[in-house]
C-alpha positions as CSV (number, residue, x, y, z in Angstrom):
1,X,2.4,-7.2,-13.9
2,X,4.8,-4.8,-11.9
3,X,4.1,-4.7,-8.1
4,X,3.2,-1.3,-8.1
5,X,0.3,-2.3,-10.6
6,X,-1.2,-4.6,-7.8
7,X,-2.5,-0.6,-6.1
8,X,-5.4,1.1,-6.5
9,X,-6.7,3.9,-5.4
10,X,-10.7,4.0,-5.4
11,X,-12.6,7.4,-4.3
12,X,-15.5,5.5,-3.3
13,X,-13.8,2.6,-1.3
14,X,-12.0,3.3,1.8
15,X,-11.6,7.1,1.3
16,X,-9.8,7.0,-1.9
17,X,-6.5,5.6,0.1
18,X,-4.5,3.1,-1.8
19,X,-5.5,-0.7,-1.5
20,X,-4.3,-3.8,-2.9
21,X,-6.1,-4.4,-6.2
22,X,-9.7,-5.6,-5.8
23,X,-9.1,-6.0,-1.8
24,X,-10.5,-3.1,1.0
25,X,-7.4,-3.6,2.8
26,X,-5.2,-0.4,2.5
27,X,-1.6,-0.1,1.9
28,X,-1.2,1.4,5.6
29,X,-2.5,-1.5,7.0
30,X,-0.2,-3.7,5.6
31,X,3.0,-1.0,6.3
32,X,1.8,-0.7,10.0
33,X,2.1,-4.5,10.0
34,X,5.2,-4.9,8.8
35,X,6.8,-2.0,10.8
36,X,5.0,-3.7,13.9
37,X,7.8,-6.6,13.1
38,X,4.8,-9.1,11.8
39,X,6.4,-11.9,9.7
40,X,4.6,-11.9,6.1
41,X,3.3,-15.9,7.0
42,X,1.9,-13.6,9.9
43,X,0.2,-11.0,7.7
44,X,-1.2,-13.8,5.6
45,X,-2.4,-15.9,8.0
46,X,-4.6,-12.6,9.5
47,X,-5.7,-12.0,5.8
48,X,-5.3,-15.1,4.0
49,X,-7.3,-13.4,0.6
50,X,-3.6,-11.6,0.4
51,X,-0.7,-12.9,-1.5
52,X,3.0,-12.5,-0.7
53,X,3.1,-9.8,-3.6
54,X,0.4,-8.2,-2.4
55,X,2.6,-7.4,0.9
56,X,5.8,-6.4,-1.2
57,X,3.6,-3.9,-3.8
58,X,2.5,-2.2,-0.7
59,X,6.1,-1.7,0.5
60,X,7.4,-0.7,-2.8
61,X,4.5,1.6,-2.9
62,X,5.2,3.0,0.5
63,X,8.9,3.5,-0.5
64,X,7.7,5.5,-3.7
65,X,5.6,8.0,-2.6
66,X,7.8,8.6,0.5
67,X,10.4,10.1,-2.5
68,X,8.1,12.7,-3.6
69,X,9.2,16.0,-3.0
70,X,6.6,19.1,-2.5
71,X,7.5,22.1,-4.4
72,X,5.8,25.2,-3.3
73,X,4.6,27.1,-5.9
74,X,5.1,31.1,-6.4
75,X,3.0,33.7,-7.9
76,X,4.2,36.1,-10.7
């Protein structure tokens, strides 16, 4: 399983925003966490359902949709 597997994205649970896999805890959540300097034994401990690959798939996610580029499109 490759981290970026552990992500869903679910219209019907928490807006359609990307979660870890089964959980209703977002990717942001977890990003705000960790850019608020909490430790990942931290994060854990406040949601001990997650795992420790749970936190890196949401920062691996994070880092691969912040590479996508927007290309306005033009017509005829």
């Amino acid at each position: 399983m490759t981290l970026i597997s552990r992500i869903t994205t679910n219209s019907q649970a928490m807006g359609g925003k990307p979660c870890i896999q089964g959980l209703r805890l977002t990717v942001g959540t977890i990003v705000g966490l960790v850019a608020s300097s909490y430790s990942d034994q931290q994060i854990i401990q406040s949601y001990p359902y997650l795992e420790l690959e749970d936190i890196r798939a949401a920062l691996s996610y994070a880092a691969w949709r912040s590479q996508e580029i927007e290309v306005l499109l033009t017509t005829g």
